[in-house]
Backbone bond lengths (Angstrom), bond angles and torsions (degrees), N, CA, C in turn:
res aa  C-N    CA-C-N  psi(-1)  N-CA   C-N-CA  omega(-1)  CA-C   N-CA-C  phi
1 X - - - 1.444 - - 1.522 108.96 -
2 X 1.315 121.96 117.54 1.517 131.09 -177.29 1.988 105.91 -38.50
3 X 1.883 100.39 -60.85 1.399 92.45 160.74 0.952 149.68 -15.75
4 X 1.812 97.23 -66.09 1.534 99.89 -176.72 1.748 112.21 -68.36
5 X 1.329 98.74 -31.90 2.071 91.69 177.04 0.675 140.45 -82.62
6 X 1.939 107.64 0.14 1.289 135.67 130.22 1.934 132.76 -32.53
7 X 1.662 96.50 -49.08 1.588 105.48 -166.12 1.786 68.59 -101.16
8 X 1.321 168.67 -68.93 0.953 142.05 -152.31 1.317 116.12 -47.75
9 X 1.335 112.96 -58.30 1.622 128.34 175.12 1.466 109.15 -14.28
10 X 1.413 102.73 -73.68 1.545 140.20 -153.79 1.688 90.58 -68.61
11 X 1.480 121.14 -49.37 1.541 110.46 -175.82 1.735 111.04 -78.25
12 X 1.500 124.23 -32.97 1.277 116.97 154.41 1.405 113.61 -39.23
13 X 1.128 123.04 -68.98 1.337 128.36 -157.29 1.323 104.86 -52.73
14 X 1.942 121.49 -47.80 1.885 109.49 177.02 1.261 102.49 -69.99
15 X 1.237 126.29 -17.63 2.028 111.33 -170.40 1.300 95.63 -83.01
16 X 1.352 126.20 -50.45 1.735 102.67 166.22 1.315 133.32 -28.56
17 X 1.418 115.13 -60.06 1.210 139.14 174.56 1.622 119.01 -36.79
18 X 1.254 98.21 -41.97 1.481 113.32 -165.41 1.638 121.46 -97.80
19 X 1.854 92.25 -25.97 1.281 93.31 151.54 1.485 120.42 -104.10
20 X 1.069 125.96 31.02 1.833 140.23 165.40 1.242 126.25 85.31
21 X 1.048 130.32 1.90 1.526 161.16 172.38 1.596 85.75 -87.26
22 X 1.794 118.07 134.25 1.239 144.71 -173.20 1.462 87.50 -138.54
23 X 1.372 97.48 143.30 1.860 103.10 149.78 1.861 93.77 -106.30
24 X 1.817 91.10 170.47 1.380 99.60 163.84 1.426 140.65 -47.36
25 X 1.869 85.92 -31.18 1.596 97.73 -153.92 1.719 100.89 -154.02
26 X 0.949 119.35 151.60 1.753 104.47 -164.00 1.943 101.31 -92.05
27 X 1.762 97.58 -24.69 1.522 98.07 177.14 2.252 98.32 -140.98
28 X 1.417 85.90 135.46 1.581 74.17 169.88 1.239 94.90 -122.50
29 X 1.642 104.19 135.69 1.500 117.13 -170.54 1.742 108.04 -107.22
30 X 1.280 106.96 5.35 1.651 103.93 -172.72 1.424 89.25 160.00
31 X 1.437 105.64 147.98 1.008 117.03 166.34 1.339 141.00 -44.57
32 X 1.432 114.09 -10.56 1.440 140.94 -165.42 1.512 90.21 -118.07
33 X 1.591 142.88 -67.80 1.043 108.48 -159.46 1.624 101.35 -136.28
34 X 1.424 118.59 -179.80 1.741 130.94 -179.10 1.245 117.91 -151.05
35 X 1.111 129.15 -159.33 1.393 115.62 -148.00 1.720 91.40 -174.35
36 X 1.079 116.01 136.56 1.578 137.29 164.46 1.472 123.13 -118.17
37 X 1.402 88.96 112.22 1.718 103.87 -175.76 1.843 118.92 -64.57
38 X 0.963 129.03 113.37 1.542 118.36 160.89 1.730 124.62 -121.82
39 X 1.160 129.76 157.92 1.062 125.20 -158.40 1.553 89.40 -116.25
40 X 1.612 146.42 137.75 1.561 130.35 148.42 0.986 117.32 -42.51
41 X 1.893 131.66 -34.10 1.253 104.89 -158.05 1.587 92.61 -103.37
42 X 1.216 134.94 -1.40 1.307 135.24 142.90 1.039 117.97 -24.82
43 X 1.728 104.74 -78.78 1.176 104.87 -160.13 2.101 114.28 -80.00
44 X 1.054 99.10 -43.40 1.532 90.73 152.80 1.867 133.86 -19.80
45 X 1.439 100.01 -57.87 1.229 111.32 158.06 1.566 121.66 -62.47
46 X 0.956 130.10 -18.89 1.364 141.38 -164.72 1.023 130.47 -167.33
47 X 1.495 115.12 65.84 1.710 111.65 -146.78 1.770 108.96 -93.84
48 X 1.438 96.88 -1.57 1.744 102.41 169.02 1.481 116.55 -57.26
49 X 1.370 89.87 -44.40 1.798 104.06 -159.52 1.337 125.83 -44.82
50 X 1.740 108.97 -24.73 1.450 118.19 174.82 1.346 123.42 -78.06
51 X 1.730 109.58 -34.12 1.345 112.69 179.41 1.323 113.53 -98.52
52 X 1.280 139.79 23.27 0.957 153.34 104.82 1.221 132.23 -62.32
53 X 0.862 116.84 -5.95 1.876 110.39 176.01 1.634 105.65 -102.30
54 X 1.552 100.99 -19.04 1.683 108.18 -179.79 1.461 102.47 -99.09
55 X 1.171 141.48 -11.24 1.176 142.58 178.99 1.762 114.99 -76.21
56 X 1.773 83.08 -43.82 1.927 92.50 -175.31 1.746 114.25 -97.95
57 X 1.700 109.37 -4.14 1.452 97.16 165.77 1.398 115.17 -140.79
58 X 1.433 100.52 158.44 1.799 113.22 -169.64 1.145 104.39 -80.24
59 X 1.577 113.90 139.23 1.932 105.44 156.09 1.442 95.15 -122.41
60 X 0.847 92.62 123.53 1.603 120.10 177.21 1.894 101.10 -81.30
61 X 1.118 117.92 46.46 1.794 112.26 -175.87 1.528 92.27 -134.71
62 X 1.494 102.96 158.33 1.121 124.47 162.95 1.502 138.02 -70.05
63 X 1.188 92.32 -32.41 1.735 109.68 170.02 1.233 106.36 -133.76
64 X 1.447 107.16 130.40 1.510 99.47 -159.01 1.624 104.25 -138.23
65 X 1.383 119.54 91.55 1.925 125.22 -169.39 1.365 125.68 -78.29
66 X 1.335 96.54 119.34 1.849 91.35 170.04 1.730 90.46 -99.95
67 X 1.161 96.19 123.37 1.235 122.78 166.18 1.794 112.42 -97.24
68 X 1.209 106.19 119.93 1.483 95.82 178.72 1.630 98.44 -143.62
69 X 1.436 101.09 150.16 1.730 130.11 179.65 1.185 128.68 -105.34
70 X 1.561 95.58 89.22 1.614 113.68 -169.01 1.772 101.80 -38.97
71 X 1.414 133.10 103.14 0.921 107.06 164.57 1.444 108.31 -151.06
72 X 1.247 97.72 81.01 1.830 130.44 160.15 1.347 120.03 -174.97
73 X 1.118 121.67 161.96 1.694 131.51 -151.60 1.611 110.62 -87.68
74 X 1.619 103.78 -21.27 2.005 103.50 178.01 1.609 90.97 -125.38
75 X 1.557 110.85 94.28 1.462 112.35 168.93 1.347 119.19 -107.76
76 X 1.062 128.63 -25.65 1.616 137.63 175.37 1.325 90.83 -33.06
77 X 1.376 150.85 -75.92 1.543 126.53 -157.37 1.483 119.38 -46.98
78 X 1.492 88.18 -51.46 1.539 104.84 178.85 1.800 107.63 -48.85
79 X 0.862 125.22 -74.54 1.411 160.71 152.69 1.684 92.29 9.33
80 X 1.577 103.69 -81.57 1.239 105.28 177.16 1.701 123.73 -55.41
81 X 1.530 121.13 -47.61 1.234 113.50 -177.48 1.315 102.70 -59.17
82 X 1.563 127.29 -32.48 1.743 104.26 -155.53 2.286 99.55 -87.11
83 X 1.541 104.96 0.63 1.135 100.93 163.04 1.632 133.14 -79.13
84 X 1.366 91.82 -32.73 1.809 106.01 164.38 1.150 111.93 -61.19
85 X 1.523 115.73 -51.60 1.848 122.98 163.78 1.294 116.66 -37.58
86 X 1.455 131.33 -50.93 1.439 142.60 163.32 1.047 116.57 -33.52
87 X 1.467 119.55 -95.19 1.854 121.48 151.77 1.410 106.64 -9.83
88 X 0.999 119.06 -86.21 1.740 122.02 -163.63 1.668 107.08 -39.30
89 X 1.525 112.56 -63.64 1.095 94.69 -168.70 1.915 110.08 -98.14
90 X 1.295 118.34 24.42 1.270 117.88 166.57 1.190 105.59 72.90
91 X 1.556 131.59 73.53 1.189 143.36 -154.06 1.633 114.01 -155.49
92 X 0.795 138.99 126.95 1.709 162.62 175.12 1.831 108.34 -61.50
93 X 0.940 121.22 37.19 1.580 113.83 169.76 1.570 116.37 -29.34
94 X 1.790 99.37 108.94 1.527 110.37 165.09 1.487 109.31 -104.95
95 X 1.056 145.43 143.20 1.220 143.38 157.48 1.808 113.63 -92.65
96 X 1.156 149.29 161.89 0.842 151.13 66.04 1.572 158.93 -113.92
97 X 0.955 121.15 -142.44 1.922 114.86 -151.35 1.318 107.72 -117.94
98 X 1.542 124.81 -24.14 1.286 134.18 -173.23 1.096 123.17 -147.11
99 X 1.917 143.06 161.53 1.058 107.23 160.68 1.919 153.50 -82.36
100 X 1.922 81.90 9.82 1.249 84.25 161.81 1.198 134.64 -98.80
101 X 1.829 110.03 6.46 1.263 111.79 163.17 1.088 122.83 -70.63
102 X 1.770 120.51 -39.74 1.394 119.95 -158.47 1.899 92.51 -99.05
103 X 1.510 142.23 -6.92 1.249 109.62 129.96 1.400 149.57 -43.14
104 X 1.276 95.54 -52.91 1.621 96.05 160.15 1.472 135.27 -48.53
105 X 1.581 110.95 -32.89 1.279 131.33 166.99 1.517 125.56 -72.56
106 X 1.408 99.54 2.42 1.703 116.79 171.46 1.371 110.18 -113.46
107 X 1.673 115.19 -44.39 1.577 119.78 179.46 1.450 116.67 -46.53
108 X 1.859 113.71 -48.42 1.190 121.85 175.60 1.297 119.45 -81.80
């Protein structure tokens, strides 16, 4: 099920993290471009973690997505800083609402 290697993906990707091993990119969709997963209430909880994770690694892609998953009820702050983040680091802001939105937003 695409889903599930979806929610696998996404839990590889923090157990890496946590045991210190980073990939480049949380999804590579083509050789040209990838995509970085964030959660709001992630990053809410931990709002370093992104600009640090873009500070200390390269993506070598052409199109390069922050994909993020609206998932809390007052996001507009959030919302806005991780769009300035976009700009800054030359990044594709996707939003979505669920996780079968932001699969879909990887399939295509």
């Amino acid at each position: 099920n695409f889903f599930d290697s979806i929610r696998f993906g996404l839990k590889k990707s923090l157990t890496d993290r946590i045991s210190g091993w980073q990939p480049c990119a949380d999804y590579s969709m083509s050789r040209s471009s990838c995509a970085l997963y964030l959660s709001l209430r992630y990053h809410q909880l931990n709002p370093n973690y992104i600009y640090e994770r873009l500070k200390t690694t390269k993506l070598p892609y052409q199109l390069k997505v922050l994909l993020v998953q609206c998932d809390v009820n007052d996001s507009s702050q959030s919302l806005k800083e991780l769009a300035r983040l976009s700009i800054i680091y030359e990044l594709t802001l996707l939003i979505s609402w669920n996780d079968e939105e932001s699969a879909k937003y990887l399939e295509t």
